[in-house]
Z-matrix of the N, CA and C atoms (Angstrom, degrees):
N
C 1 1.446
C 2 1.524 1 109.74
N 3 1.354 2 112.50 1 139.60
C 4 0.934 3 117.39 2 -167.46
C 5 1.838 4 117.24 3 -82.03
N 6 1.130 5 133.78 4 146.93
C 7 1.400 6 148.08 5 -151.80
C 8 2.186 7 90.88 6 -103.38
N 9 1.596 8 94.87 7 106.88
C 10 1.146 9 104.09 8 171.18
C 11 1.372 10 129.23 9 -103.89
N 12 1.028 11 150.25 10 118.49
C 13 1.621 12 155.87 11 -132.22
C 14 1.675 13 110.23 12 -137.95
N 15 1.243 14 129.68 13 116.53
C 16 1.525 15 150.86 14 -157.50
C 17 2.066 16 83.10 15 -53.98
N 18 1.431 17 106.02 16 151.64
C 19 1.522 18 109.18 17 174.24
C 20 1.581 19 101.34 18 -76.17
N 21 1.118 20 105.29 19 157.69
C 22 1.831 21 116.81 20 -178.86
C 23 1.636 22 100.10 21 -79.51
N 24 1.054 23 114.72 22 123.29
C 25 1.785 24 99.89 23 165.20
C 26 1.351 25 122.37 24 -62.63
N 27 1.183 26 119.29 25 -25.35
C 28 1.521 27 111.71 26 -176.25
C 29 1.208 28 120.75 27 -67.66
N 30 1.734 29 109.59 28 -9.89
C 31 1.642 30 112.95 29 -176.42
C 32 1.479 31 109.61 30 -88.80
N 33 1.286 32 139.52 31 116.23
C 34 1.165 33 148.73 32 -149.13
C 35 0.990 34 123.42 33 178.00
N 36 1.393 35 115.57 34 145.64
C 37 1.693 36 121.39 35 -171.32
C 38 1.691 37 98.74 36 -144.94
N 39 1.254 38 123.55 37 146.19
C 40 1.980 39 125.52 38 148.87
C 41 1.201 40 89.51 39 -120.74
N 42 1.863 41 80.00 40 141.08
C 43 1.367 42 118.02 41 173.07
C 44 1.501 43 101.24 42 -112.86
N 45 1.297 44 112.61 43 136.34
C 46 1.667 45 112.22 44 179.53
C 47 1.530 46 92.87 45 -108.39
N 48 1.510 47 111.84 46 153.34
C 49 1.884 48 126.76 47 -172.42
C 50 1.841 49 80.95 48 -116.81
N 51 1.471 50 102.53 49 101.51
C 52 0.870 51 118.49 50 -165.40
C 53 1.694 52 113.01 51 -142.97
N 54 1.456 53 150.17 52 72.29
C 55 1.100 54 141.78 53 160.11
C 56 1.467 55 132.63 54 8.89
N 57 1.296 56 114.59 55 96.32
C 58 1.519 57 112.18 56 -169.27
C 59 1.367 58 132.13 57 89.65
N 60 1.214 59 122.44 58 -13.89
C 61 1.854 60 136.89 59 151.99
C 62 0.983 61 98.86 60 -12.99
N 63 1.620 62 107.63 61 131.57
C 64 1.818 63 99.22 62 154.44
C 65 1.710 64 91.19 63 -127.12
N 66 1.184 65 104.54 64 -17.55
C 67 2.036 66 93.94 65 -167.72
C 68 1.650 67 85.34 66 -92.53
N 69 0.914 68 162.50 67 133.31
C 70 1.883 69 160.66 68 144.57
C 71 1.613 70 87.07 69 -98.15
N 72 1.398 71 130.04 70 55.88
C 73 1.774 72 103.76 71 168.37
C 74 1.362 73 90.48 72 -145.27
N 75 1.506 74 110.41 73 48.58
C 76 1.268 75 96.02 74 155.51
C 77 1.604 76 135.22 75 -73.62
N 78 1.604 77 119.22 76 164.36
C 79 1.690 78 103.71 77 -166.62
C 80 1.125 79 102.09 78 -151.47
N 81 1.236 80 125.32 79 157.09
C 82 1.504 81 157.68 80 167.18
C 83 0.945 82 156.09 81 -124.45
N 84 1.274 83 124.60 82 119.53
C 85 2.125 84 117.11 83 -172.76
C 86 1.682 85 105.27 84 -48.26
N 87 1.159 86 102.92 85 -44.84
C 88 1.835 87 96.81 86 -156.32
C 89 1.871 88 102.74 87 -133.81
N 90 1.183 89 109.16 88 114.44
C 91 1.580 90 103.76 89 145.33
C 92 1.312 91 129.28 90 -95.39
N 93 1.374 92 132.62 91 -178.11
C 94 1.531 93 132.69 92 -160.72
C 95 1.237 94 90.68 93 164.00
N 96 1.611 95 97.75 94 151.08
C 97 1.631 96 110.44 95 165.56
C 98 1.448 97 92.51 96 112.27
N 99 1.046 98 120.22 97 -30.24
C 100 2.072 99 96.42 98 -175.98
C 101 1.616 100 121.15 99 -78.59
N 102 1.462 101 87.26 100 90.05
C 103 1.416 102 101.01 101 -173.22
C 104 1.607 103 131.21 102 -134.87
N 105 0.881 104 141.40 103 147.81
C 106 1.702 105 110.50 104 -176.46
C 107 1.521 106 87.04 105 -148.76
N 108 1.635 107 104.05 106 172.08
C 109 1.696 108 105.39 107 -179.63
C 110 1.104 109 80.13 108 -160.02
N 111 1.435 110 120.62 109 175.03
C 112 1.644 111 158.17 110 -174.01
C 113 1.009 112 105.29 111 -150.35
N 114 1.369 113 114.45 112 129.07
C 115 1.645 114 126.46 113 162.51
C 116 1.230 115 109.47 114 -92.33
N 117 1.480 116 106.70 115 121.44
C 118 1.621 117 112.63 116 159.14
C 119 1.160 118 147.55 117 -56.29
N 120 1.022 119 147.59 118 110.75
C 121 1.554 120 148.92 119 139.90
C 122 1.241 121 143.28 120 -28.46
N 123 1.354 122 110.54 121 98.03
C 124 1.947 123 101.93 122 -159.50
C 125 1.858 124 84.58 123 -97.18
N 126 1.348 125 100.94 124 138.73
C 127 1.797 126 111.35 125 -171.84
C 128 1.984 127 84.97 126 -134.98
N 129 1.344 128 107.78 127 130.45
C 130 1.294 129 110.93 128 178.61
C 131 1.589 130 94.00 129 -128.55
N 132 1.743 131 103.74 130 105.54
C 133 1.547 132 122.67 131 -168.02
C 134 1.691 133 107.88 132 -49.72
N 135 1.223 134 142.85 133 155.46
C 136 1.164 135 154.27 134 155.75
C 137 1.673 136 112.70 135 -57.83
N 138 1.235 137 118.39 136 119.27
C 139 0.990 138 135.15 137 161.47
C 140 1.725 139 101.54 138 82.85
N 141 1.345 140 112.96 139 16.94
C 142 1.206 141 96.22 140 160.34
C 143 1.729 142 99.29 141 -147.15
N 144 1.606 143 107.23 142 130.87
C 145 1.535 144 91.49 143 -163.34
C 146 1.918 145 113.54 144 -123.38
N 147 1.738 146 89.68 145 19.04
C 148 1.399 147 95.02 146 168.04
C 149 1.592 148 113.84 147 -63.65
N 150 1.253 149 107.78 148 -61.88
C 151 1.373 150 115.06 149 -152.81
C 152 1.840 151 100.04 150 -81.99
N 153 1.593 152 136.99 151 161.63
C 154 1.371 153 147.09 152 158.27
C 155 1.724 154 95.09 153 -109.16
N 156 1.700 155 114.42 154 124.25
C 157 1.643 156 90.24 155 167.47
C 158 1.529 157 98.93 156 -111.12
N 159 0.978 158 117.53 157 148.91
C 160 1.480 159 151.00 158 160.77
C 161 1.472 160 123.56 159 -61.73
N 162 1.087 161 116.41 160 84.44
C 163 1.496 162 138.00 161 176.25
C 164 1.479 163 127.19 162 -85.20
N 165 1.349 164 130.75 163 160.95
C 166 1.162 165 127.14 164 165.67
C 167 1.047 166 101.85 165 -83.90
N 168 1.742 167 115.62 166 165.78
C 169 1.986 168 118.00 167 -179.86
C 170 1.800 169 86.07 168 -133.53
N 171 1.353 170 110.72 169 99.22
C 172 1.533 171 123.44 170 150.92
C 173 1.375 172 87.57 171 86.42
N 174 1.568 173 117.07 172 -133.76
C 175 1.709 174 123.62 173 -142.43
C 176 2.090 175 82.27 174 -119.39
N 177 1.613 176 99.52 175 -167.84
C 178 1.380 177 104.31 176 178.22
C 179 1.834 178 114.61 177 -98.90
N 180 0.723 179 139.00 178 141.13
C 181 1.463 180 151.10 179 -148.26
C 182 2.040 181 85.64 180 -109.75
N 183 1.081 182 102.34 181 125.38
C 184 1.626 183 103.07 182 158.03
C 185 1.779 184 125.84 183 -130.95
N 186 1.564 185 91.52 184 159.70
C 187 1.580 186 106.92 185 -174.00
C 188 1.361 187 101.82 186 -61.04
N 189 1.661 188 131.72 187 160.96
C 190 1.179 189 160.05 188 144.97
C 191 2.030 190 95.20 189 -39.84
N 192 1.408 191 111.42 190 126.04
C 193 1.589 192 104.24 191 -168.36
C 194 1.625 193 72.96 192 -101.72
N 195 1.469 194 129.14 193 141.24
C 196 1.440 195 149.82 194 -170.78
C 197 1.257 196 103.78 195 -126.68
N 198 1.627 197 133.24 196 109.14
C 199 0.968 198 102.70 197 151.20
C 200 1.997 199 105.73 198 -127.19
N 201 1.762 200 98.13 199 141.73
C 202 1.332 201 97.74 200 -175.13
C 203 1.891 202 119.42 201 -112.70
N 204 1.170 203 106.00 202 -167.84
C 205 1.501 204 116.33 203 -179.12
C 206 1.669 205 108.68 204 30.73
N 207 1.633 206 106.28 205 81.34
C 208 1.539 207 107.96 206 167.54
C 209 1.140 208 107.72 207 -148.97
N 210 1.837 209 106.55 208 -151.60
C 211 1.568 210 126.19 209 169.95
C 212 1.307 211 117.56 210 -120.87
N 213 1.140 212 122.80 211 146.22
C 214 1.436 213 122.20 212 170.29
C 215 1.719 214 100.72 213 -115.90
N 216 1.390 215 97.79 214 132.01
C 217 1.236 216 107.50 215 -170.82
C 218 1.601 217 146.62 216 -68.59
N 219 1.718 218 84.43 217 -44.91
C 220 1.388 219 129.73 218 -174.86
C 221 1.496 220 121.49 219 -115.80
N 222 1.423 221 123.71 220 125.03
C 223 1.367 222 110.29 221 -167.66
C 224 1.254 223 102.14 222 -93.43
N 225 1.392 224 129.16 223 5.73
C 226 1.774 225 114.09 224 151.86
C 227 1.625 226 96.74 225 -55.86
N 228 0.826 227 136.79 226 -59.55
C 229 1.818 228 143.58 227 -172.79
C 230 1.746 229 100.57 228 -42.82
N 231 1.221 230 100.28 229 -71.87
C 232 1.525 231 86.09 230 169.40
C 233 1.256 232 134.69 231 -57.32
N 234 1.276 233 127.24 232 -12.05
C 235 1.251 234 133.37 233 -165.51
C 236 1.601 235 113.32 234 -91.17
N 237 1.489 236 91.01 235 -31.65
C 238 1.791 237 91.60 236 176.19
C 239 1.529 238 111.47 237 -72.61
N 240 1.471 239 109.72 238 -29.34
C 241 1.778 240 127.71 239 -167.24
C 242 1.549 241 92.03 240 -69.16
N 243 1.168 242 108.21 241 -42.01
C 244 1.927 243 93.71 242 178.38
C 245 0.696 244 128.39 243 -91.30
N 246 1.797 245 123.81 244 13.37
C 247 1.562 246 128.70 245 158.53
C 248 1.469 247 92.66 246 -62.05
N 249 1.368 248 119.80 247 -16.14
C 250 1.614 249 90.86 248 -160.76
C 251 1.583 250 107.11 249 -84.77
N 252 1.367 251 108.55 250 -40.00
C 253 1.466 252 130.34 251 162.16
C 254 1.506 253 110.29 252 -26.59
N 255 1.443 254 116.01 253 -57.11
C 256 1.369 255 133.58 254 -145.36
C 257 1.819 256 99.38 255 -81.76
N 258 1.432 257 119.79 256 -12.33
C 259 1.644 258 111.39 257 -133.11
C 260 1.174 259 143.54 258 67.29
N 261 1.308 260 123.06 259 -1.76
C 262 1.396 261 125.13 260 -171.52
C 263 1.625 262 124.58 261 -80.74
N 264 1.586 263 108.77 262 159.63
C 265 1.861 264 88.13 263 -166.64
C 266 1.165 265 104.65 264 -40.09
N 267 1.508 266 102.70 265 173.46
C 268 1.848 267 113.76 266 176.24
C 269 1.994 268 95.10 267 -95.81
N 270 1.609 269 89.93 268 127.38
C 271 2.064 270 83.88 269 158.60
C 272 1.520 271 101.33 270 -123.87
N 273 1.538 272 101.07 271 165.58
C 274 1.386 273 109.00 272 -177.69
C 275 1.150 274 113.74 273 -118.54
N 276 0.908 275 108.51 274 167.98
C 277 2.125 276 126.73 275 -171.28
C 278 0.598 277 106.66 276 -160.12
N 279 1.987 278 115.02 277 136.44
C 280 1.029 279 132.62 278 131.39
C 281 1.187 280 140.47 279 -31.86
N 282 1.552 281 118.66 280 130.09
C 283 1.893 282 104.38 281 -166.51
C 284 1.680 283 73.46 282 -134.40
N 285 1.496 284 102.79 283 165.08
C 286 1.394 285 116.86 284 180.00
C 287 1.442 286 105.70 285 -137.52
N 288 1.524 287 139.86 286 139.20
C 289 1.365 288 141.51 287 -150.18
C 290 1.824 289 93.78 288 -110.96
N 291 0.336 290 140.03 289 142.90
C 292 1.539 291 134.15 290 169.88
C 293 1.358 292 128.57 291 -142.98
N 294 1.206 293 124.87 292 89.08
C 295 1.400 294 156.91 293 -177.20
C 296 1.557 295 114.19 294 -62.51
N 297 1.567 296 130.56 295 86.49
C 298 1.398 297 124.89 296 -168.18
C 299 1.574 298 106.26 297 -94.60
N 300 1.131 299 107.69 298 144.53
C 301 1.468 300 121.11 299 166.43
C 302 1.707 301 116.38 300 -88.93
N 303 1.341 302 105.75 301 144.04
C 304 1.543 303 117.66 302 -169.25
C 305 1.648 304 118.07 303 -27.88
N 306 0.986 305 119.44 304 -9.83
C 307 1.263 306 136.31 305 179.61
C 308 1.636 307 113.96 306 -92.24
N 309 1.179 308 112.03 307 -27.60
C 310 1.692 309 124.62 308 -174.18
C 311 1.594 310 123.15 309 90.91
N 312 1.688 311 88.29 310 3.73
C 313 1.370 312 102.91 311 172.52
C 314 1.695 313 120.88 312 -78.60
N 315 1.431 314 115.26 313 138.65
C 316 1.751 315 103.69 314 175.71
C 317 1.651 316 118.62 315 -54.92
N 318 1.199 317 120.80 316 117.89
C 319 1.571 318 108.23 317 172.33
C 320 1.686 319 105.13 318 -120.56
N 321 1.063 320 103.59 319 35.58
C 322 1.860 321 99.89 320 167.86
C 323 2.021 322 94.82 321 173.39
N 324 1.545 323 114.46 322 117.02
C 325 1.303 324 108.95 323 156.86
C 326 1.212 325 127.28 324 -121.69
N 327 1.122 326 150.25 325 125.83
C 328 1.242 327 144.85 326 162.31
C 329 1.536 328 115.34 327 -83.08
N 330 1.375 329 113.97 328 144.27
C 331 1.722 330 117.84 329 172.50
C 332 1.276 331 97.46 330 -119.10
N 333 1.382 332 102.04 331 118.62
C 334 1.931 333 122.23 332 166.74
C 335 1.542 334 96.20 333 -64.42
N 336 1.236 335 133.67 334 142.76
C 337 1.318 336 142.85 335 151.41
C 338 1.354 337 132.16 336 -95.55
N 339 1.313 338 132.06 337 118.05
C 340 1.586 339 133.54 338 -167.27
C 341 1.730 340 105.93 339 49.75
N 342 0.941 341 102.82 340 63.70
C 343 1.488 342 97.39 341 163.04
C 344 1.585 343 103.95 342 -88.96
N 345 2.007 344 91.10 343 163.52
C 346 1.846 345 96.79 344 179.84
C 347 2.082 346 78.96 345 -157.77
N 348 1.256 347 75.36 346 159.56
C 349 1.537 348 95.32 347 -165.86
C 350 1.755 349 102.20 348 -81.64
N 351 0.995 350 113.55 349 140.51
C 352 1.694 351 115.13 350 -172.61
C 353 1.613 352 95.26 351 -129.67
N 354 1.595 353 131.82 352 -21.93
C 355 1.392 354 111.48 353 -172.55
C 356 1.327 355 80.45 354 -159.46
N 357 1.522 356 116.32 355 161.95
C 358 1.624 357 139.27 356 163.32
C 359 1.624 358 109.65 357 -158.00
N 360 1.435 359 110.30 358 126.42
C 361 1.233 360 120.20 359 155.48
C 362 1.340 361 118.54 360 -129.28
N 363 1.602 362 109.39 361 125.83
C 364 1.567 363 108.04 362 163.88
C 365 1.346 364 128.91 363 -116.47
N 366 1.397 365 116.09 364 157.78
C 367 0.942 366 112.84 365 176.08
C 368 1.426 367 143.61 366 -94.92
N 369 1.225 368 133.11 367 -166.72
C 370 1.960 369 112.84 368 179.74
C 371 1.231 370 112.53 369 -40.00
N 372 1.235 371 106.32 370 -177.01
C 373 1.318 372 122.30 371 -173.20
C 374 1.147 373 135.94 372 -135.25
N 375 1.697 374 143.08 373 65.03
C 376 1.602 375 141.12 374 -159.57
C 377 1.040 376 110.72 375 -71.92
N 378 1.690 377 109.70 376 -155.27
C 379 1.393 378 135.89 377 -174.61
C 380 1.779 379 108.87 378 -44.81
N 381 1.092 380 117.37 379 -66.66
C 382 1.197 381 122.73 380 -152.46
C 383 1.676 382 108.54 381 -80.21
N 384 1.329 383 98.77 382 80.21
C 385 1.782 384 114.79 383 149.32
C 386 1.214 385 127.72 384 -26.71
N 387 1.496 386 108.54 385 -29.57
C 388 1.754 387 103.19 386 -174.46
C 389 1.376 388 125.11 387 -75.57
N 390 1.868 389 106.18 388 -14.93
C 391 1.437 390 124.57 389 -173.77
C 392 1.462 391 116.17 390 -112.22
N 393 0.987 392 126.07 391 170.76
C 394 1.671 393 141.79 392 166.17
C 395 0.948 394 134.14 393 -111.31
N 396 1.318 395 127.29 394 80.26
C 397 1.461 396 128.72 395 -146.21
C 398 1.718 397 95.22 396 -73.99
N 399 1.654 398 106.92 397 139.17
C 400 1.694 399 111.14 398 168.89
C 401 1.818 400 112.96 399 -132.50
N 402 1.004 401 83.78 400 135.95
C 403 1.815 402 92.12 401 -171.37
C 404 1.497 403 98.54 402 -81.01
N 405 1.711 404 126.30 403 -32.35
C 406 1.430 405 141.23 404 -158.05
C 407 1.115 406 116.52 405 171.97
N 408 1.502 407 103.48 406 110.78
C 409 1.973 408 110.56 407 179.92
C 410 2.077 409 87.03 408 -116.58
N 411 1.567 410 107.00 409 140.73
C 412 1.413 411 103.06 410 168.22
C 413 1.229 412 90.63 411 -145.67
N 414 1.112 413 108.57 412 150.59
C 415 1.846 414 155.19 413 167.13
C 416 1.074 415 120.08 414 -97.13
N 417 1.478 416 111.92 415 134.28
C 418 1.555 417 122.31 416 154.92
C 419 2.003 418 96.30 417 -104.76
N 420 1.991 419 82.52 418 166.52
C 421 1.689 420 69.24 419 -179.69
C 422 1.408 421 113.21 420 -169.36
N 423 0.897 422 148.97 421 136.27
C 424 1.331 423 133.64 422 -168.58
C 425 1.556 424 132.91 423 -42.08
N 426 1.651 425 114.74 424 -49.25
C 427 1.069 426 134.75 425 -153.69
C 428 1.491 427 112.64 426 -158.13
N 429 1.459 428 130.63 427 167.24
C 430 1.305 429 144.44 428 143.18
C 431 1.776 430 128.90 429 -122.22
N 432 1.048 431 112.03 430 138.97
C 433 1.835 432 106.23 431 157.44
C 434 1.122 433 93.42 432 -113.83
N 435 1.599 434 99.53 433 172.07
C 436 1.608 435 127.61 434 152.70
C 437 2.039 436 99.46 435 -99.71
N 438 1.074 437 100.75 436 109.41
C 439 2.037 438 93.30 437 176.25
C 440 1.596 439 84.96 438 -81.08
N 441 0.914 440 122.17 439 -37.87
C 442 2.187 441 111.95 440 -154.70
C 443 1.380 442 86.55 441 -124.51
């Protein structure tokens, strides 16, 4: 039997669901943000005053998905990020996290749902024209899965 080993986090790629992409390989040192919480509800039933029960209060609240120190590949990718710059309506996208195993194969993805850009910082700028250097792109966003 074969000897199976946890995926490395550092191996990672986002893919943005984005109209017209041709580069999808954009990359990054660090993601963050896939997180969600619920605030509880303490309900202390009527007529019985031993017990407090513990409820959920409404839907789950999520973190800003962050991801910093990379490239953006494709200037459709940039192009939506400077609607935000620009004023223009806000649109959202799907981004997908993609977690490869030692092989380069995906072994864990998550799909962000309706994301929209809430902050961007980049940093200098060298030789290589073909990329977009980003110090910090963050998202708000509706939702997450795990697909894998």
């Amino acid at each position: 039997m074969a000897e199976e080993f946890p995926a490395q986090s550092f191996n990672f790629r986002a893919e943005f669901d984005i109209e017209g992409i041709t580069d999808n390989s954009s990359s990054f040192y660090e993601v963050s943000g896939l997180a969600a919480e619920a605030e509880p509800l303490a309900y202390r039933e009527g007529g019985e005053n031993r017990f407090v029960h513990t409820l959920p209060k409404g839907g789950a609240k999520f973190s800003n998905l962050a991801l910093k120190k990379g490239f953006i590949s494709d200037k459709k990718i940039f192009e939506w990020l400077t609607d935000f710059n620009l004023g223009n309506a806000v649109e959202t996208h799907n981004i997908k996290i993609i977690l490869h195993d030692e092989n380069g194969k995906p072994a864990a993805v998550w799909k962000i749902k309706k994301a929209f850009l809430v902050a961007i910082e980049t940093t200098g700028f060298g030789e290589d024209k073909k990329r977009i250097a980003v110090e910090k792109i963050e998202f708000a966003f509706e939702s997450f899965e795990r697909l894998k």
